[in-house]
C-alpha positions as a Markdown table, in Angstrom:
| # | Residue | x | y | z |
|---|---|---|---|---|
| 1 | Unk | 195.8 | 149.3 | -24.8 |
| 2 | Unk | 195.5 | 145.5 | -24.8 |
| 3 | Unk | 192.8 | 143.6 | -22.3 |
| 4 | Unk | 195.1 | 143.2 | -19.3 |
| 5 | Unk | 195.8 | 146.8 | -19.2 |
| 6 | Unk | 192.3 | 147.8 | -18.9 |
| 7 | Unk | 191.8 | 145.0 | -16.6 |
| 8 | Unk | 194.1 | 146.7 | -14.1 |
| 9 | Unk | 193.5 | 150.4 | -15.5 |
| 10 | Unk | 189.7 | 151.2 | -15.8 |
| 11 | Unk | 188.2 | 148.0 | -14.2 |
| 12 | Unk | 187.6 | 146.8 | -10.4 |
| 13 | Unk | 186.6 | 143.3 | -10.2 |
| 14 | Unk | 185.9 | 142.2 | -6.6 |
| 15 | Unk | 185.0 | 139.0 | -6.0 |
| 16 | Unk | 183.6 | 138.0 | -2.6 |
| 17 | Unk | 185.2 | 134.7 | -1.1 |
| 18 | Unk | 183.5 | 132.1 | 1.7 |
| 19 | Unk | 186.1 | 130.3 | 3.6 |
| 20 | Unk | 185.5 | 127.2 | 5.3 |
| 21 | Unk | 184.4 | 129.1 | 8.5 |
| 22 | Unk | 181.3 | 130.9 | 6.4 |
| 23 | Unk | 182.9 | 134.1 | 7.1 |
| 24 | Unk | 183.0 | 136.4 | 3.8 |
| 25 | Unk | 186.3 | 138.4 | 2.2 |
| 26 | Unk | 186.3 | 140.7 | -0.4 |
| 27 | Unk | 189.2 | 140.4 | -2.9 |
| 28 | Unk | 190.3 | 142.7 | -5.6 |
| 29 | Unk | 191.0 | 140.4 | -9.1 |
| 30 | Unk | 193.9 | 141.2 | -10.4 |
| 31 | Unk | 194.8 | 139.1 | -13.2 |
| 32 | Unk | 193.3 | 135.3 | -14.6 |
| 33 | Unk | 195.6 | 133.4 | -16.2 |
| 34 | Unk | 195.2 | 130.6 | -18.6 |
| 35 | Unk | 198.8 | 128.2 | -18.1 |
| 36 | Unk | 198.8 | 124.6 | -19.4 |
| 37 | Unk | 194.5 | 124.3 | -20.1 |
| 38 | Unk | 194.5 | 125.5 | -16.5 |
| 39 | Unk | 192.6 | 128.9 | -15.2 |
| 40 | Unk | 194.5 | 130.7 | -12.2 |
| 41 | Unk | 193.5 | 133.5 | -10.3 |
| 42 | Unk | 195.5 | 136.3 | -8.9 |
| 43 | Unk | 193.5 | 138.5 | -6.1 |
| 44 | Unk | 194.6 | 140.9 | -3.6 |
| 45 | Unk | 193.0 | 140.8 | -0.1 |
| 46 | Unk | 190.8 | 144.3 | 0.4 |
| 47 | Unk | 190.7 | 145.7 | 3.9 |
| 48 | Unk | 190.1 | 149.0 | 4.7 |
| 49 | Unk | 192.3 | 148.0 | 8.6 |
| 50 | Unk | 195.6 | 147.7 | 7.2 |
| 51 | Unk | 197.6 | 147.9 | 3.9 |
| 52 | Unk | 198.1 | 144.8 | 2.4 |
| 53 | Unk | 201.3 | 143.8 | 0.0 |
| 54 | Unk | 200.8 | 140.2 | -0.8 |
| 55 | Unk | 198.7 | 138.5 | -3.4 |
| 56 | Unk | 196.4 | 135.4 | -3.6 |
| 57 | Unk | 196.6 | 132.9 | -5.9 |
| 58 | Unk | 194.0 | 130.6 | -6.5 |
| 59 | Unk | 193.1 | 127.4 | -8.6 |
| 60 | Unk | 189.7 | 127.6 | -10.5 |
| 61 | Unk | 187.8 | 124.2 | -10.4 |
| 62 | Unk | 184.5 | 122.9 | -11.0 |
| 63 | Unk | 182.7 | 120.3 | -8.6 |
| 64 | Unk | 180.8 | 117.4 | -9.8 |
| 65 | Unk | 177.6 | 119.6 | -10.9 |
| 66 | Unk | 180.1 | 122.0 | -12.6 |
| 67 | Unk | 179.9 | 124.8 | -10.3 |
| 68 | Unk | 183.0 | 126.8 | -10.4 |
| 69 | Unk | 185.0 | 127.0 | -6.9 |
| 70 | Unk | 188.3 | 128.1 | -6.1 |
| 71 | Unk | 191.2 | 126.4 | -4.6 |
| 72 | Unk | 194.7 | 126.7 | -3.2 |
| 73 | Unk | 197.4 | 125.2 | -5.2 |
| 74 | Unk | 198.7 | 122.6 | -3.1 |
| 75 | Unk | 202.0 | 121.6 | -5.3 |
| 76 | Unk | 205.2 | 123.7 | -5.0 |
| 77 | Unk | 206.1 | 123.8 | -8.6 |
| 78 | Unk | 202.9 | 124.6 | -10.0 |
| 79 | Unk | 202.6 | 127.3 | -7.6 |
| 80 | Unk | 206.2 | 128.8 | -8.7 |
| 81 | Unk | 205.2 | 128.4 | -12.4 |
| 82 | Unk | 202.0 | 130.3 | -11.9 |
| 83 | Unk | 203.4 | 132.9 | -10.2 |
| 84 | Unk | 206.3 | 133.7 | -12.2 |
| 85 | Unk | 203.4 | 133.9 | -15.0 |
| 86 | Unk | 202.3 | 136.8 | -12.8 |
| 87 | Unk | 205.5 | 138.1 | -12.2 |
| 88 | Unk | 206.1 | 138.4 | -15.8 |
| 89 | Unk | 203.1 | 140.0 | -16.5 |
| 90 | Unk | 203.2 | 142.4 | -13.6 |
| 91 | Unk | 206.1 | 143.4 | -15.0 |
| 92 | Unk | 205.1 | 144.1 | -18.6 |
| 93 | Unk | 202.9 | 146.1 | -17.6 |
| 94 | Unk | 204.8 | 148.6 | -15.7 |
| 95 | Unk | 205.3 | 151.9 | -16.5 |
C-alpha cells in the first residue's frame, strides 16, 4: 500500500477553513498534489445536514511573512489540469 492509499484508507485529515465572513467549515483532505512546483488541495465539504458530492480544490500559498493560506484557482486551465490530476488519481485508486 503506497502513501495515497493510506491517505484515503486509514487516515482522516480535517482541516478547518475561515472564509472571508469569519465563519469556520470543516473539510475532509482528500488528496495534495504537487503539479508544475505548485501544491494543490483537494477537500470535500463535511456536513452532517446533507450529503455532499462535489469536491474543493484549493491553491496553497504563502503571504509575505510565509504563512501558508489557501486560495481558489482563478484560471480555467489550471483548474482543468489540476483536476484531471485528481481525476486520474481517483481513479487509480479504485477498486
Amino acid at each position: 500500500m503506497n502513501n495515497e492509499e493510506e491517505l484515503f484508507e486509514e487516515e482522516f485529515y480535517v482541516m478547518v477553513l475561515v472564509d472571508d465572513e469569519g465563519e469556520e467549515h470543516e473539510f475532509q483532505l482528500l488528496a495534495e498534489l504537487e503539479i508544475e512546483d505548485e501544491t494543490y488541495r483537494v477537500l470535500m465539504p463535511l456536513s452532517e445536514e446533507e450529503e455532499i458530492d462535489f469536491v474543493v480544490i484549493l491553491k496553497v500559498v504563502y503571504d509575505e511573512e510565509g504563512n501558508e493560506l489557501m486560495s481558489d484557482i482563478e484560471d480555467d486551465d489550471e483548474l482543468d489540469m489540476v483536476f484531471a490530476a485528481w481525476q486520474e488519481l481517483e481513479d487509480s485508486l479504485e477498486i
